[in-house]
Every structure is written in C-alpha cells, then in structure tokens.
N, CA and C atoms as a LAMMPS dump frame, in Angstrom:
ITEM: TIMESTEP
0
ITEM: NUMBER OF ATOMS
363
ITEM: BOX BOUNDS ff ff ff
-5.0000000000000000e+02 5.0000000000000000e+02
-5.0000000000000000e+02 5.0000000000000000e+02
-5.0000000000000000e+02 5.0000000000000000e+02
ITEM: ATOMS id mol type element x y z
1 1 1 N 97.002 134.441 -194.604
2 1 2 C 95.82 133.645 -194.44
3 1 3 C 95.859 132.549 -195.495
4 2 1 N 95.495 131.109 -194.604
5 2 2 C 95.768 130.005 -195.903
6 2 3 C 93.844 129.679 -195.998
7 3 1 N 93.707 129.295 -197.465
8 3 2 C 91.866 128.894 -197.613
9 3 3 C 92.537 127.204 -197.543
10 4 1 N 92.217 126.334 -196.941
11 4 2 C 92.151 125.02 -196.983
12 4 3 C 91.224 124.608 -197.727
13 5 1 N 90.997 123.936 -198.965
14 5 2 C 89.771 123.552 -199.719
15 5 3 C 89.581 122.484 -199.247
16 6 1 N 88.451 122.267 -199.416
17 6 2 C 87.5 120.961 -198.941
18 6 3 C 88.138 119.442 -199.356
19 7 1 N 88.113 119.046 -197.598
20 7 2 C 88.342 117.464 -197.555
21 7 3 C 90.038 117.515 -197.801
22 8 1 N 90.744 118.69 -197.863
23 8 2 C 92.399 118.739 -197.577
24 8 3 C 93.265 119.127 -196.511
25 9 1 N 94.473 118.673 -196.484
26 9 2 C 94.837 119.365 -195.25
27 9 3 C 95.355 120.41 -195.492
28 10 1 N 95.414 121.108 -194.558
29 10 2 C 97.134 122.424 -194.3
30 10 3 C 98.231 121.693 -194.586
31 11 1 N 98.224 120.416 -193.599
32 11 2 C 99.966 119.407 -194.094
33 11 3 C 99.4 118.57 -193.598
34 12 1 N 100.457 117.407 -193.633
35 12 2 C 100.109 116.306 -193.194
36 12 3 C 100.917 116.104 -192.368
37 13 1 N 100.378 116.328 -191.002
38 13 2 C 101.126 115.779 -189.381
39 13 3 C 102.745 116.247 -189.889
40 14 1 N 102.85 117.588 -189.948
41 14 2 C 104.394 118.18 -190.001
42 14 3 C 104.414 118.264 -188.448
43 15 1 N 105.939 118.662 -188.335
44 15 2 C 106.372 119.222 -186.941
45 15 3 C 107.449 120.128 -187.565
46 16 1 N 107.271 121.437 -186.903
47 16 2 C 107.949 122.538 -186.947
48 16 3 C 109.196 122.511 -185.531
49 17 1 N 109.972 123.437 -185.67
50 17 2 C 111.093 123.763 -184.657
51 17 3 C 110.653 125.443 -183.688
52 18 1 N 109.456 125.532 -184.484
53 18 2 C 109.306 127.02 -183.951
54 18 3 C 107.88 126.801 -182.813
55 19 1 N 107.199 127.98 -182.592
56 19 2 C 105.733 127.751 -182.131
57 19 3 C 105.396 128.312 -183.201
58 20 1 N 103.482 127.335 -183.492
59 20 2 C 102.894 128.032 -184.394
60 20 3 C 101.743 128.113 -183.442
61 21 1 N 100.802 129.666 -183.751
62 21 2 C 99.5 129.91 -183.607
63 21 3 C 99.091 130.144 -184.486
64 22 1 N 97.427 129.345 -184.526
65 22 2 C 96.502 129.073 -185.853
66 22 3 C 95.623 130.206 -185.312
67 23 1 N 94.833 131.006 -186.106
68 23 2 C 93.243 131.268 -185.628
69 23 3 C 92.197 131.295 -186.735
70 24 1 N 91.663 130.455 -186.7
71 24 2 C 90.383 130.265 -187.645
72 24 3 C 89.78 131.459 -187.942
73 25 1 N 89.401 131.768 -189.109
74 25 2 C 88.796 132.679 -189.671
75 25 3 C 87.385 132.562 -190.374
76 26 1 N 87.008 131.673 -190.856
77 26 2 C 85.758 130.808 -191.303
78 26 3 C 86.209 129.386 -191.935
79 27 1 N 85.09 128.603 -192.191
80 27 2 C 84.948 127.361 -192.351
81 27 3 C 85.052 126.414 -190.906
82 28 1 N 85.205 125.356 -191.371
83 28 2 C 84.514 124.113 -189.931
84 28 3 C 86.191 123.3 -190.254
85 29 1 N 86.913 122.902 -189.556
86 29 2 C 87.49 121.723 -189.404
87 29 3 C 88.352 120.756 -188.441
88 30 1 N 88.802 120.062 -188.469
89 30 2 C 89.079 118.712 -187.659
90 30 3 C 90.836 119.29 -187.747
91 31 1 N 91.144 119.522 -185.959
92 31 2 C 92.422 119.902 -185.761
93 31 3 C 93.19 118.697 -184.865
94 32 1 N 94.003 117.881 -185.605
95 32 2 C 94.831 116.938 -184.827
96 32 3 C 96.432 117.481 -184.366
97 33 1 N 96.294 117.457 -182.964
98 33 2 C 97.896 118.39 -182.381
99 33 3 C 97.722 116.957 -181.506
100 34 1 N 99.408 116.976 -181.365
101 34 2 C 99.856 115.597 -180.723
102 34 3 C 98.902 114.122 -180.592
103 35 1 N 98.252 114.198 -181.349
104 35 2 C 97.612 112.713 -181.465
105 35 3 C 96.199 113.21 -181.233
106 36 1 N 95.547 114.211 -180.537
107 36 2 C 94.205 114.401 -179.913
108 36 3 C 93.524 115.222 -180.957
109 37 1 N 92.292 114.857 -181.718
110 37 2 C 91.68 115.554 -182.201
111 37 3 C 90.636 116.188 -181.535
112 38 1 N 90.698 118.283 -182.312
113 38 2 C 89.53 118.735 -182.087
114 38 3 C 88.681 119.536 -183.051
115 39 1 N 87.287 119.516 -183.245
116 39 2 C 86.784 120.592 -183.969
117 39 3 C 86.94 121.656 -184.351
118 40 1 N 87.471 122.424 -185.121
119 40 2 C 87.644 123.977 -184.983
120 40 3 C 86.734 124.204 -185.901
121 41 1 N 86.829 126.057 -185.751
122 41 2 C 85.895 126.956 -186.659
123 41 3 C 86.216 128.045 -186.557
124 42 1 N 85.467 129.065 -187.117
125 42 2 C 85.571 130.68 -187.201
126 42 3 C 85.843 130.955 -185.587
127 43 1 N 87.552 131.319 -185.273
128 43 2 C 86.604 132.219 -183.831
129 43 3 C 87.782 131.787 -183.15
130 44 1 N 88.231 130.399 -183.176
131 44 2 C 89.103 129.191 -182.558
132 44 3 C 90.44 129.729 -182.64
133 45 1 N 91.265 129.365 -181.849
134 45 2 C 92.717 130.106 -182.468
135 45 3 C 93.037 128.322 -181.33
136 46 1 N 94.246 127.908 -182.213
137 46 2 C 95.072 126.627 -181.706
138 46 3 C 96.65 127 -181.692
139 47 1 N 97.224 126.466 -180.387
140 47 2 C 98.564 126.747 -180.134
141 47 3 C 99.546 125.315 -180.349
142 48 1 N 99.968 125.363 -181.231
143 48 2 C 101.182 124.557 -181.495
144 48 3 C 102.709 124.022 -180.543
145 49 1 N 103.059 124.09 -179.671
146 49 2 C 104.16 124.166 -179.343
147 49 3 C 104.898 123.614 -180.12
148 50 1 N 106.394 123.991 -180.507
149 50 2 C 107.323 123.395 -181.272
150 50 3 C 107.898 122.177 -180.928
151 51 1 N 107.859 121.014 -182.081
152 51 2 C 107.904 119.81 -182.072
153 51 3 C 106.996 118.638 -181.854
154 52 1 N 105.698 119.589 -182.064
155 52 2 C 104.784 118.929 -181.673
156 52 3 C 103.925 118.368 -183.35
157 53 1 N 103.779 117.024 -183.39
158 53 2 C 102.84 116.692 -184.697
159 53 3 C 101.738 117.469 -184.671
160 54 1 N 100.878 118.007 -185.89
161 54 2 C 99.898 118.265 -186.388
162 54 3 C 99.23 118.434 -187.262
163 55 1 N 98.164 118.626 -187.777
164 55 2 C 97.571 118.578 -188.921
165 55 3 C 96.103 119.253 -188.543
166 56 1 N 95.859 120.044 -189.903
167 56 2 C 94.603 120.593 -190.063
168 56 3 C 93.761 120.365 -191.048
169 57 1 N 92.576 119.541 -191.118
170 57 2 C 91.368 119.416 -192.504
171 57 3 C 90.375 119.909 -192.47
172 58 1 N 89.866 120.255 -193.736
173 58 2 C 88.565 120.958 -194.132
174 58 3 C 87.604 119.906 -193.468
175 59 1 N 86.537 120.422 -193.105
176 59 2 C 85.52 119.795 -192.927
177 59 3 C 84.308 120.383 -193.326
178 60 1 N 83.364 120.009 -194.517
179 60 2 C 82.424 121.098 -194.861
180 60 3 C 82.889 121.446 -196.178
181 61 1 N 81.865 121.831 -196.846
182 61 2 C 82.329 122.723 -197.896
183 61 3 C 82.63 124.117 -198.083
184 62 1 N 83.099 125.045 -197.064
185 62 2 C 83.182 126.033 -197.024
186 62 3 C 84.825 125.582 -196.736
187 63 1 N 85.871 126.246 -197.526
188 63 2 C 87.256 126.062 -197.098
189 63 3 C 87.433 126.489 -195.491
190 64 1 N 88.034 126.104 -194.635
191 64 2 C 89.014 126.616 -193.488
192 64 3 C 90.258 127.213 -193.69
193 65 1 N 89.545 128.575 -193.492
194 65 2 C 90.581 130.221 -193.773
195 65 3 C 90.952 130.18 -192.722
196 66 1 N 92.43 130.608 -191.707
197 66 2 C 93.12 130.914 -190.789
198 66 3 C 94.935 131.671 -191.259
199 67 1 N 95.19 132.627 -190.215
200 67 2 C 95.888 133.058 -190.183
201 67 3 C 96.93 132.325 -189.464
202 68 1 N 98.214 132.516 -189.546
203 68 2 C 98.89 131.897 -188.956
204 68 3 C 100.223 132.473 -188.612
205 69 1 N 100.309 132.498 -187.666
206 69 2 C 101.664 133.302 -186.571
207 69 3 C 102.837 132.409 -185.832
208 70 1 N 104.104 132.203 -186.79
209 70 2 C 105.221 131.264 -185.705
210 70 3 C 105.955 132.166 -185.227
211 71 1 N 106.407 131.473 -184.068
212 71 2 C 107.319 132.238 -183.196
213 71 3 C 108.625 131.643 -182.802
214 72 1 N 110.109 131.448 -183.09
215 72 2 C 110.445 133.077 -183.58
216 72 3 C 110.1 132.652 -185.292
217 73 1 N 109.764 133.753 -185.832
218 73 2 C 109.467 134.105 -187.407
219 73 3 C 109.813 133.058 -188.564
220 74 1 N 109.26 132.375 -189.327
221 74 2 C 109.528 131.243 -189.837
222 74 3 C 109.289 132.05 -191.645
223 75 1 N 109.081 132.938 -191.664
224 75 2 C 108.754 133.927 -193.075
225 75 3 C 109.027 134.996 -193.04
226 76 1 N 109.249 135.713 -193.948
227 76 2 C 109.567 137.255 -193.749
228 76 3 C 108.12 138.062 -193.583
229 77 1 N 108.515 139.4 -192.725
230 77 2 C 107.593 139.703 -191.651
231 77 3 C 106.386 140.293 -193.242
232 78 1 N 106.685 140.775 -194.567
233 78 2 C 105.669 141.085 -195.383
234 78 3 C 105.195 140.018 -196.097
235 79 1 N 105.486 138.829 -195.653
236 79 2 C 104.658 137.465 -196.283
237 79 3 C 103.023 137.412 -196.242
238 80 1 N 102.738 137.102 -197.197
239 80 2 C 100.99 136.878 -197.46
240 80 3 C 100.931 136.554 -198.434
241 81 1 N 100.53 134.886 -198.51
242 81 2 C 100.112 133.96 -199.044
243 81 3 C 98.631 133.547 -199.285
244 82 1 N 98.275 133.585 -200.591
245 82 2 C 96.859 133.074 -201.276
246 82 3 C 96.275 131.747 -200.624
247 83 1 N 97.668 130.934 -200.797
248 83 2 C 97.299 129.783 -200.682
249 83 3 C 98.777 128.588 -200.494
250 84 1 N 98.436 127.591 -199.315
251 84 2 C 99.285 127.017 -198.753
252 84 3 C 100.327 126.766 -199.5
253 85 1 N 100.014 126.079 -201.087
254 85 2 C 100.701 125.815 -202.457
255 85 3 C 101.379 127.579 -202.744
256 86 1 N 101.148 127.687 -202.997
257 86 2 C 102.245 129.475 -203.006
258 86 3 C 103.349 129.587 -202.345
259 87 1 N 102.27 129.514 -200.225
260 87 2 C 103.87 129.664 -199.219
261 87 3 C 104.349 128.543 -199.638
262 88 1 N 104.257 127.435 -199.597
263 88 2 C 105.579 126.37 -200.159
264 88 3 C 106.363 126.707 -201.593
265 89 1 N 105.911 126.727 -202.339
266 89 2 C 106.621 127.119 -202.859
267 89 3 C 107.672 128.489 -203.231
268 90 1 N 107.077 129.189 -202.253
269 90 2 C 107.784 130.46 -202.22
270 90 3 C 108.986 129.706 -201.216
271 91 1 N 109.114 129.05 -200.279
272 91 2 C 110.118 128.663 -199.439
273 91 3 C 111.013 128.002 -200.32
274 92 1 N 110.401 127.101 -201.318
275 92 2 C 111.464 125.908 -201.789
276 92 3 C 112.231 127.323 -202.903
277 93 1 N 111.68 128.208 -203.419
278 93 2 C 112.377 129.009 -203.949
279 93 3 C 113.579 129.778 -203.559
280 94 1 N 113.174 129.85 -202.151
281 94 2 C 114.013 130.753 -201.1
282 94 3 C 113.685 132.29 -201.434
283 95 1 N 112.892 132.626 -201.671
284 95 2 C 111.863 133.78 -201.882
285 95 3 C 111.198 134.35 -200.176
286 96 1 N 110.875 133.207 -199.551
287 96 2 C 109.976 133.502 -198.41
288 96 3 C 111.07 132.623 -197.138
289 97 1 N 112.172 133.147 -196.877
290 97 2 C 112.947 132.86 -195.557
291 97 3 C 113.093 133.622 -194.493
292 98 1 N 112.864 132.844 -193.414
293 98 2 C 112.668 133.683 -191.985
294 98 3 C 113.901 134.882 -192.21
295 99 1 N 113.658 135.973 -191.514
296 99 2 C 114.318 137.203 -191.252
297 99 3 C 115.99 136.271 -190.289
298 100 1 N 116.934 137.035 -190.894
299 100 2 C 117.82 136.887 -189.649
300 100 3 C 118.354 136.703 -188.556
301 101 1 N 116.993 138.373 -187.96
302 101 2 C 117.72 138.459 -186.263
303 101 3 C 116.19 137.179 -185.931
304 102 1 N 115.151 136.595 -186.338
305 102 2 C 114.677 135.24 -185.619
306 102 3 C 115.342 133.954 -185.738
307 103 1 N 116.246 133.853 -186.067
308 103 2 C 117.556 133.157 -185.942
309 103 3 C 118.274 132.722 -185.014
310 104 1 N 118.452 134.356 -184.766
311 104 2 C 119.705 134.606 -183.507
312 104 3 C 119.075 134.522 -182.208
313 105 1 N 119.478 134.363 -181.053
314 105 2 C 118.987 134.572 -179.752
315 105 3 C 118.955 135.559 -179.155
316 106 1 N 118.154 136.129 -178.216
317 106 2 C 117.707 137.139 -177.811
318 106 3 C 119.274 138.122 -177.611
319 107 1 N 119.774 137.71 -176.657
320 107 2 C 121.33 138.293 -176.349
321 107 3 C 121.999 138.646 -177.676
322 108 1 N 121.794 137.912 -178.235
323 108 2 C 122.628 138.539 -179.681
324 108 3 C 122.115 139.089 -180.209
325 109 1 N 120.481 140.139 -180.336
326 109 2 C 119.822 140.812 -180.784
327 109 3 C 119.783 142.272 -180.121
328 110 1 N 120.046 141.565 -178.457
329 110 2 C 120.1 142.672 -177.594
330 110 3 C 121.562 143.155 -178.127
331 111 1 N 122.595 142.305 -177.756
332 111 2 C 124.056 143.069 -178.323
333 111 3 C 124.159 143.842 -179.911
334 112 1 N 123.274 143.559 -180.468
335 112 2 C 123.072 144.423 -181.717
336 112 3 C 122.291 145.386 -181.642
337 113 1 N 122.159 145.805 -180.802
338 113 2 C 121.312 146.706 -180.094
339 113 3 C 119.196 146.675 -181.015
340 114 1 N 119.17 145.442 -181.309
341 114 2 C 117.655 145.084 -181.806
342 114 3 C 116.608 144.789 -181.024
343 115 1 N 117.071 144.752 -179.701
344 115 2 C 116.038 143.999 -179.115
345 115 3 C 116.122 145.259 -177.051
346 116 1 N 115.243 145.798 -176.789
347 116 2 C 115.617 146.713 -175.806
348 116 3 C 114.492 146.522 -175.174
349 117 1 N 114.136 145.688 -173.86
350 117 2 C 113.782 145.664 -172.936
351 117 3 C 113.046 146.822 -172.417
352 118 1 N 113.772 147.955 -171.917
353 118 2 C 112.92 149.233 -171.892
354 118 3 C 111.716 149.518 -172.9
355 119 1 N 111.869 149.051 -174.042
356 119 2 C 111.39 149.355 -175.05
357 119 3 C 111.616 151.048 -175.787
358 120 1 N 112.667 151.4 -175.246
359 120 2 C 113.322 152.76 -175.857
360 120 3 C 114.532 152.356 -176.785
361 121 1 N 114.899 152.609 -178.185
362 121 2 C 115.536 152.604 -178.74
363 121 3 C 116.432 153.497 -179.294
C-alpha cells in the first residue's frame, strides 16, 4: 500500500511493460490513464494495461492510500512498502526485483513443472 501525500503524484505519467491494478483505499484523487482523466477514491480500483501512460494525484488533504497489483509480478511476492520513496528505492538497490518464473512465459513455467493447469501439483 502506497499513502500519496497531498498535492503529489504516485509518478509522473510512467508506462510500465506489465499490467498494473490500482484499488483505492482512502483519500480523493485525480487518475490520468492514457490522456483521460478520472476522479478516484476509497472503493475505486483502476486497470492499467501495459504501455499505457499514467499518473495518480492527491487531491484533498487526506493522502490517497491504494494497493497495487502488476501482472506478471514486477516485485517480489513479500514486498510491502510504507511509501512510494522506499519501493523505489528498494528497486534502484536491487533489493525489491520481480521473482524469476514472472519473467519466463507460461510454457516455460509449465515445463518446469510451476505452473499446472489442473491445478494439481
């Protein structure tokens, strides 16, 4: 969960290679994905597709808390971050790098026997 403090962003109009899902947790703010801005708040969850510009700001004085989920895995799966300044810098450290098999493609997870369809392992 990142707290966005007031009148800042999450980033500024990054684009990722992965999908990200946001879901608001409290506070009010102004969500710009591919050029279109919308309001968010407690409750809201926003879908990213990968390669797509975006950006998230506080609006209000209550920070905008949200969780945040990329797909495939862009952090290691016990990551939890205080605050946006932390996960970055835990990355530039190389402390906080995606897991391996979200790397690899499905077939090569399945041939490592990681990934089973049945869901029996």
């Amino acid at each position: 969960m990142y707290p966005v403090h007031t009148k800042s962003a999450i980033n500024t109009y990054k684009v990722h290679t992965v999908d990200q899902i946001l879901m608001f947790t409290s506070g009010r703010g102004l969500a710009t994905v591919a050029g279109k801005d919308q309001e968010v708040q407690a409750g809201d969850v926003v879908v990213v597709p990968a390669g797509t510009q975006h950006q998230f700001v506080t609006k209000g004085d209550q920070p905008l808390e949200l969780i945040t989920v990329y797909a495939p895995a862009e952090h290691l799966p016990t990551s939890v971050h205080k605050t946006k300044e932390i996960g970055e810098k835990e990355e530039e450290d190389g402390i906080d790098e995606a897991p391996e098999w979200s790397q690899r493609s499905k077939k090569e997870n399945e041939d490592m026997g990681l990934v089973s369809e049945s869901g029996k392992y």
